[in-house]
PALUM-494543 format. One record per residue: residue in three letters; x, y, z of N, C-alpha, C, O in turn. Coordinates in nm, 3 decimals. Example, Ala and Ser with C-alpha at 12.3 -4.5 7.8 and 13.67 -1.06 7.14 Angstrom:
REM PALUM-494543
SITE   drendo      n_xx      n_yy      n_zz     ca_xx     ca_yy     ca_zz      c_xx      c_yy      c_zz      o_xx      o_yy      o_zz
SITE      ALA     1.319    -0.569     0.780     1.230    -0.450     0.780     1.320    -0.330     0.780     1.424    -0.332     0.846
SITE      SER     1.285    -0.225     0.708     1.367    -0.106     0.714     1.290     0.003     0.787     1.341     0.114     0.804
REM end
This chain:
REM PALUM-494543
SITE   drendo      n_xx      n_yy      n_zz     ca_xx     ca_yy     ca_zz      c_xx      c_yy      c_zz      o_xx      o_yy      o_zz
SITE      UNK     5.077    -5.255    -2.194     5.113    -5.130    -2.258     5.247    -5.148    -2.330     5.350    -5.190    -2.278
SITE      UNK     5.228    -5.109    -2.457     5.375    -5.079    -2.519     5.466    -4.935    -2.509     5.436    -4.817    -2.498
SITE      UNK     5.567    -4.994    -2.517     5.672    -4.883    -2.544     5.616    -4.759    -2.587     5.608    -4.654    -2.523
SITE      UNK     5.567    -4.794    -2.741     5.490    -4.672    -2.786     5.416    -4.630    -2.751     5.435    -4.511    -2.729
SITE      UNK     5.290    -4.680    -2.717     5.159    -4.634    -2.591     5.212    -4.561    -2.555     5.200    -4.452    -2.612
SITE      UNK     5.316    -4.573    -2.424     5.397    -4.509    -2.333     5.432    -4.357    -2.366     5.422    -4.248    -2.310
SITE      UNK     5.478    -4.405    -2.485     5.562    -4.264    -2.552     5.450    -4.172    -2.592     5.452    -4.057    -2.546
SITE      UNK     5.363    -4.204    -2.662     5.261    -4.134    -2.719     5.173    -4.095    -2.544     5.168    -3.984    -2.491
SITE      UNK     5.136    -4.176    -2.508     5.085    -4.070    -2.322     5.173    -4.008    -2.298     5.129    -3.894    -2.283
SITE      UNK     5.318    -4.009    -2.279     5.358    -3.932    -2.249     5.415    -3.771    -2.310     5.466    -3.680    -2.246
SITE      UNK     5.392    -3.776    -2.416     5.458    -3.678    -2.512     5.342    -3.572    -2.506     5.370    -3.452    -2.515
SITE      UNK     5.204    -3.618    -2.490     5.097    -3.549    -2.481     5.028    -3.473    -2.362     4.941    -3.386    -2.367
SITE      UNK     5.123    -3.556    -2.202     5.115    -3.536    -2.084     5.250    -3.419    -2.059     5.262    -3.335    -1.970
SITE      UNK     5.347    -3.454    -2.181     5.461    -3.334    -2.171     5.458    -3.224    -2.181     5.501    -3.140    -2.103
SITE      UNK     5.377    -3.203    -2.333     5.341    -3.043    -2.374     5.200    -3.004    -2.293     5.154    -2.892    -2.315
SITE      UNK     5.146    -3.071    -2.223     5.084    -3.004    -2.116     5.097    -2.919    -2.018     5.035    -2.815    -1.997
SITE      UNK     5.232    -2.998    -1.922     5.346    -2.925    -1.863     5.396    -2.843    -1.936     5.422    -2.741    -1.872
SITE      UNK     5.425    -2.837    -2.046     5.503    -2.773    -2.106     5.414    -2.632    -2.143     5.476    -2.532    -2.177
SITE      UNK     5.259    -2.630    -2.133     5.208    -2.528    -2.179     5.185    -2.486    -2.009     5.188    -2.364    -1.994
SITE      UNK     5.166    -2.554    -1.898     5.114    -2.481    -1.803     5.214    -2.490    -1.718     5.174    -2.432    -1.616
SITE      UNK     5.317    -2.528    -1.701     5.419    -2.553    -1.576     5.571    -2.502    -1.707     5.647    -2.596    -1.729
SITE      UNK     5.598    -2.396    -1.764     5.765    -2.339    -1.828     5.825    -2.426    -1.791     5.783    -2.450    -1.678
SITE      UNK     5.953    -2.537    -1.832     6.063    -2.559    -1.735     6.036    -2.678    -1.661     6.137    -2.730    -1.612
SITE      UNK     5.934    -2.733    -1.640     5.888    -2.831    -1.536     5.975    -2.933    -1.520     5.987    -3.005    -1.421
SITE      UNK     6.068    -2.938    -1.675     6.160    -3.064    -1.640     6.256    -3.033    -1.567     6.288    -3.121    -1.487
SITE      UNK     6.325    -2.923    -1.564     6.427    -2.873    -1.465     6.378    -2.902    -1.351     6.458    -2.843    -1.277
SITE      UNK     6.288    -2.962    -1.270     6.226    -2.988    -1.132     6.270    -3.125    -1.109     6.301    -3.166    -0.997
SITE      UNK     6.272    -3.211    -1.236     6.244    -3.352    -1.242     6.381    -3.369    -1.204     6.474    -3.319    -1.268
SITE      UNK     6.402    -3.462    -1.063     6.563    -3.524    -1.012     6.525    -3.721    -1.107     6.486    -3.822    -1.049
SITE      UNK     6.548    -3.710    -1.215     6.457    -3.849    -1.271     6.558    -3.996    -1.206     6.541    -4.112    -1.242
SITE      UNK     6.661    -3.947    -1.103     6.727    -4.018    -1.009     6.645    -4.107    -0.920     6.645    -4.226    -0.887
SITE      UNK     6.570    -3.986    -0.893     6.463    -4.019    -0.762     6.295    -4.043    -0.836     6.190    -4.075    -0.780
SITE      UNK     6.319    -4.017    -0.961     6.168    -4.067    -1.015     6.101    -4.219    -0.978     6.151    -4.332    -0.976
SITE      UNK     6.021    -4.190    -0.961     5.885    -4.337    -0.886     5.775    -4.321    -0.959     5.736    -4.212    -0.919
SITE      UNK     5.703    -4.354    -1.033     5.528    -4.324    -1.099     5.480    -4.376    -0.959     5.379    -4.330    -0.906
SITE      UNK     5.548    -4.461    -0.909     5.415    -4.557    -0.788     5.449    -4.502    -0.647     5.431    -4.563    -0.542
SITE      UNK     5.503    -4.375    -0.661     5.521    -4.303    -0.547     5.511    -4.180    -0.565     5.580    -4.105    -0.634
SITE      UNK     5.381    -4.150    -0.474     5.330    -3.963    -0.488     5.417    -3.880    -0.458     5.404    -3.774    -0.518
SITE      UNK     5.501    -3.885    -0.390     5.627    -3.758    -0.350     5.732    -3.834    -0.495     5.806    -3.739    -0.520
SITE      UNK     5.757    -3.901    -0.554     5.843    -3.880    -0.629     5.779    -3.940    -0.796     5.843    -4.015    -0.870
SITE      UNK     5.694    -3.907    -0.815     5.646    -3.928    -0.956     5.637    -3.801    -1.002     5.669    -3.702    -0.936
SITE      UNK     5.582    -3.798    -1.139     5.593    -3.618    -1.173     5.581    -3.505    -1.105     5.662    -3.417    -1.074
SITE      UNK     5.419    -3.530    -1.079     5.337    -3.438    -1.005     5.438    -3.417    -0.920     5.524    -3.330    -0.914
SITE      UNK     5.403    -3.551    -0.829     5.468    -3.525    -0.687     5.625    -3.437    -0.638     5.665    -3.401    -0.527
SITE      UNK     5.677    -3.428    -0.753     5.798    -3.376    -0.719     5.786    -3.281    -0.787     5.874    -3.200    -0.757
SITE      UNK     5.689    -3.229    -0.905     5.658    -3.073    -0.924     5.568    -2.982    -0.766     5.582    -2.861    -0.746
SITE      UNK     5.522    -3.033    -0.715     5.436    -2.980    -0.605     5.574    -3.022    -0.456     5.550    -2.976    -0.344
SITE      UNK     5.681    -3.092    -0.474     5.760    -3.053    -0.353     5.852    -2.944    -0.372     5.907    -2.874    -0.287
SITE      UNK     5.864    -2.939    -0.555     5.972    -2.816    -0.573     5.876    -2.692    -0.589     5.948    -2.607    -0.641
SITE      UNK     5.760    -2.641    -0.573     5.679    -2.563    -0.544     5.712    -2.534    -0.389     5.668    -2.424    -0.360
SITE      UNK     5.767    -2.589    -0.296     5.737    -2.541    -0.138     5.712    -2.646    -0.083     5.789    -2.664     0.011
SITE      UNK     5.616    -2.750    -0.101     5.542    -2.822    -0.023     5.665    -2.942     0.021     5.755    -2.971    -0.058
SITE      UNK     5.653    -2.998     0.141     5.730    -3.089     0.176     5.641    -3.250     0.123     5.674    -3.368     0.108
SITE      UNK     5.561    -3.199     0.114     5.473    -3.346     0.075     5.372    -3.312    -0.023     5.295    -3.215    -0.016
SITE      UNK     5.379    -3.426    -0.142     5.266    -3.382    -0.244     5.158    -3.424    -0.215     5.078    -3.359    -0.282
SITE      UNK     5.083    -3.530    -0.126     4.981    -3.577    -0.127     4.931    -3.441    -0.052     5.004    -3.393     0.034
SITE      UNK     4.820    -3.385    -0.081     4.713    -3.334    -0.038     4.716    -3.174    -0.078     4.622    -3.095    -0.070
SITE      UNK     4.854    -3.147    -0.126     4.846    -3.013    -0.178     4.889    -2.995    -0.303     4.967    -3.076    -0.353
SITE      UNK     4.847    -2.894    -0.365     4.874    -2.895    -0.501     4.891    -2.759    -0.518     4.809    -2.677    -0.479
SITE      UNK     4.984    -2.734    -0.569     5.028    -2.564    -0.632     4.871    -2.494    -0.761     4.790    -2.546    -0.838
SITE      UNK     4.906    -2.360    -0.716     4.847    -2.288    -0.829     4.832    -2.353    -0.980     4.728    -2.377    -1.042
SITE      UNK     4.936    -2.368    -1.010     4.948    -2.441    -1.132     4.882    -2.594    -1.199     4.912    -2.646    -1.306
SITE      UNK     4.808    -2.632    -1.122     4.818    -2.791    -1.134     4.659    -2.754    -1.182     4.622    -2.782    -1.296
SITE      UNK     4.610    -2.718    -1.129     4.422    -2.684    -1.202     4.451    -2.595    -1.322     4.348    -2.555    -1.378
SITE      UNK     4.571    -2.551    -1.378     4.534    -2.558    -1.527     4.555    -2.641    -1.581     4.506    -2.633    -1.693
SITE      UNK     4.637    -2.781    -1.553     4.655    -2.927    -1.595     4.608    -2.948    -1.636     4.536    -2.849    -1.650
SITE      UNK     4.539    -3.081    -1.735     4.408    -3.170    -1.689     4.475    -3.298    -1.618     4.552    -3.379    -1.669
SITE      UNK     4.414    -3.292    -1.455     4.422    -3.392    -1.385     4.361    -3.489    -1.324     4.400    -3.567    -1.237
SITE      UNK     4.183    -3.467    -1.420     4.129    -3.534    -1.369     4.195    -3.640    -1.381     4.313    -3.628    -1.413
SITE      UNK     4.116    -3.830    -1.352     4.142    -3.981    -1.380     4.173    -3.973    -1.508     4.288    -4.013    -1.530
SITE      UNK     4.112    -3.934    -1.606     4.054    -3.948    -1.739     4.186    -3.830    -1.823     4.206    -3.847    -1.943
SITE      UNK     4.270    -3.709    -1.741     4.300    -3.615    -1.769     4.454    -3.703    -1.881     4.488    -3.819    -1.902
SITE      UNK     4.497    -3.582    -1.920     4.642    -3.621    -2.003     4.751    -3.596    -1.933     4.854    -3.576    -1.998
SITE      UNK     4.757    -3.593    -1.812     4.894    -3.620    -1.752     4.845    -3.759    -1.641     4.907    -3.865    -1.645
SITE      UNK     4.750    -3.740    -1.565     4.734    -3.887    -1.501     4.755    -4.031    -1.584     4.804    -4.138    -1.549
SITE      UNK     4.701    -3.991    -1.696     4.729    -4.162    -1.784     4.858    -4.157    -1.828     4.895    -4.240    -1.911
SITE      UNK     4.969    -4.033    -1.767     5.081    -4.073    -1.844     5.157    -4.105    -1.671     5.279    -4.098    -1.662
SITE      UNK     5.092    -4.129    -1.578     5.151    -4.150    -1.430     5.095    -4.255    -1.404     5.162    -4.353    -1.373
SITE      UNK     4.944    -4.262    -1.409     4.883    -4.351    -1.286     4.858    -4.456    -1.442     4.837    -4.442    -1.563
SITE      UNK     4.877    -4.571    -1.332     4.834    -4.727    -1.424     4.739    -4.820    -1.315     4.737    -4.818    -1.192
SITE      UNK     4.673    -4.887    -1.396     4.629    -4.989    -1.262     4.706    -5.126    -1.272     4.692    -5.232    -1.209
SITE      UNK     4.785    -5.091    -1.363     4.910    -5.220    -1.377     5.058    -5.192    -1.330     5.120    -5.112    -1.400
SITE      UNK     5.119    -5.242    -1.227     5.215    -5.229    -1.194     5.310    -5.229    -1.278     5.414    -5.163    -1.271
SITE      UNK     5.273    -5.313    -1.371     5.397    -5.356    -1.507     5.435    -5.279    -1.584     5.538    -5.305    -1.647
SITE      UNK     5.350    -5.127    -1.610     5.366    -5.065    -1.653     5.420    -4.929    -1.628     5.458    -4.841    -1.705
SITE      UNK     5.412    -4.935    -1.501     5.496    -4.855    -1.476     5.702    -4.789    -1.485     5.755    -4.680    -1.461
SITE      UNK     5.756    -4.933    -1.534     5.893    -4.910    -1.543     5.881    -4.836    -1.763     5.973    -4.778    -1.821
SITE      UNK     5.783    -4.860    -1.806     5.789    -4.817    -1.955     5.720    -4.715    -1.936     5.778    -4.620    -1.990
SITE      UNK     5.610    -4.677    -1.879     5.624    -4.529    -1.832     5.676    -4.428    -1.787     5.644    -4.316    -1.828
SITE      UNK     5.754    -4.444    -1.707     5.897    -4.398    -1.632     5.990    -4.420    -1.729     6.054    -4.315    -1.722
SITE      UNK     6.071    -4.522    -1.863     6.107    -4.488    -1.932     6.099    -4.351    -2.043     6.194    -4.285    -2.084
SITE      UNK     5.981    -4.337    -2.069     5.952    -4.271    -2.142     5.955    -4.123    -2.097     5.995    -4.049    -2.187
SITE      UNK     5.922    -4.058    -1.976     5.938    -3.983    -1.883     6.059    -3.911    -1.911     6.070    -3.805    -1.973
SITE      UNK     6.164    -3.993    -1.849     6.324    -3.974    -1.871     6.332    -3.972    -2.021     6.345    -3.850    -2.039
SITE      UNK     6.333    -4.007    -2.097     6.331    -4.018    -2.239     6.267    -3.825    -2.275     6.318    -3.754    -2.362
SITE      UNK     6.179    -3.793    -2.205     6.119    -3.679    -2.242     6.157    -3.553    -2.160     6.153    -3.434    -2.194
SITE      UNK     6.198    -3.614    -2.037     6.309    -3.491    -1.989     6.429    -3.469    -2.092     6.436    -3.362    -2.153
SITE      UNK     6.522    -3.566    -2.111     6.623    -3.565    -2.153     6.585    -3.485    -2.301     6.649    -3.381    -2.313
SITE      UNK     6.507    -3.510    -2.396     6.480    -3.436    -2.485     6.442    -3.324    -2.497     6.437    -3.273    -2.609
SITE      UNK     6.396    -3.241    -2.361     6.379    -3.088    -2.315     6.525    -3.011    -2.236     6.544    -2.889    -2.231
SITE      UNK     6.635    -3.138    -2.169     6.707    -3.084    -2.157     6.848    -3.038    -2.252     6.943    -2.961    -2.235
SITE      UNK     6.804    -3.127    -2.355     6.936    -3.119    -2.430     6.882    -3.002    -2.563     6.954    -2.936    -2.638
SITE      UNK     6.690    -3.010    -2.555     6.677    -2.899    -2.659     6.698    -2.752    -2.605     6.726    -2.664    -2.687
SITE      UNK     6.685    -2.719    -2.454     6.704    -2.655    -2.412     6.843    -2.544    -2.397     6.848    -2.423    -2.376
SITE      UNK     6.933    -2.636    -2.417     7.090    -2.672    -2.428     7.102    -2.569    -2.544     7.173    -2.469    -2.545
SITE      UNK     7.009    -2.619    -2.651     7.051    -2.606    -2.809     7.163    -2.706    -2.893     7.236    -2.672    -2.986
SITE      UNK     7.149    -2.858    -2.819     7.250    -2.923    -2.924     7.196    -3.014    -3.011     7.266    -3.091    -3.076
SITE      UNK     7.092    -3.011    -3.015     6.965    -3.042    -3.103     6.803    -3.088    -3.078     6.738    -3.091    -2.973
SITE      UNK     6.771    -3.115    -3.191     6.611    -3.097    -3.183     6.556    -3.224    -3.075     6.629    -3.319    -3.047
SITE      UNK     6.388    -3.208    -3.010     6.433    -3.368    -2.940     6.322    -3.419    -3.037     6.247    -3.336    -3.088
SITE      UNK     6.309    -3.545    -3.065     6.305    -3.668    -3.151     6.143    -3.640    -3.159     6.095    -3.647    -3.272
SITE      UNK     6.048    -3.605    -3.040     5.910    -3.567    -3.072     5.890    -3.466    -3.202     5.828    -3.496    -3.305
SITE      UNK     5.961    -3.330    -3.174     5.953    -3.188    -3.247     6.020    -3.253    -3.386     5.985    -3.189    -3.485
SITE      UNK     6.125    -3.386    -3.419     6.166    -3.401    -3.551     6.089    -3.432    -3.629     6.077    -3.398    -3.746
SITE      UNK     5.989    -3.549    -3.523     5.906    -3.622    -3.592     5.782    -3.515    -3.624     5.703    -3.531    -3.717
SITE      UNK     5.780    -3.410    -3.537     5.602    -3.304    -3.548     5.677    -3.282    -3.711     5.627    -3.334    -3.811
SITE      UNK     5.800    -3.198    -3.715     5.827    -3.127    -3.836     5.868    -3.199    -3.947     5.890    -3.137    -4.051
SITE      UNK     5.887    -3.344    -3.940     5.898    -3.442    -4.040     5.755    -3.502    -4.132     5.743    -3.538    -4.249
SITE      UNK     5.645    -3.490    -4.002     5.510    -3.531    -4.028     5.480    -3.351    -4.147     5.476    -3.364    -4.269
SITE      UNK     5.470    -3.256    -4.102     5.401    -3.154    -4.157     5.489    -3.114    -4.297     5.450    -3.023    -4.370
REM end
């Protein structure tokens, strides 16, 4: 997987969250981010800041408007069957918090939304 791959799953796994979870990045400690660990990969640490002390086996209200199946657009931006890919996935992650927290901020646009309004 490339960089870009990466970026492009993830940007598409973002505004997902972003349409069904408000805010979701404010959850993300991307300190403690893991893709290869269920309590601290996305999900997993959106469903511990929901209540749950552990993400494996429960899942908040919110997560079945996801798409989570295998096949869904936030699992291919978490789960790999390549280990290797996981540190450029997790780049990209942080890369996409940071661009919700600083648009959030208002100190400018993040680099996805330049490029949506550069493309149209």
């Amino acid at each position: 997987m490339t960089a870009s791959q990466a970026t492009n799953l993830v940007s598409v796994a973002a505004k997902e969250l972003d349409r069904a979870v408000p805010g979701w990045h404010n959850s993300i400690d991307v300190g403690m981010l893991d893709l290869s660990e269920s309590n601290h990969c996305i999900i997993g640490q959106l469903v511990c800041a929901s209540g749950k002390s552990e993400a494996t086996g429960f899942w908040p209200a919110w997560i079945h408007e996801v798409d989570l199946d295998f096949q869904g657009k936030v699992l291919r931006a978490i789960l790999s069957s390549d280990e290797k890919n996981y540190p450029i996935l997790q780049d990209a992650w942080v890369s996409a918090i940071a661009d919700r927290l600083v648009n959030t901020s208002g100190d400018r646009q993040s680099d996805s939304l330049r490029h949506e309004l550069t493309k149209a």
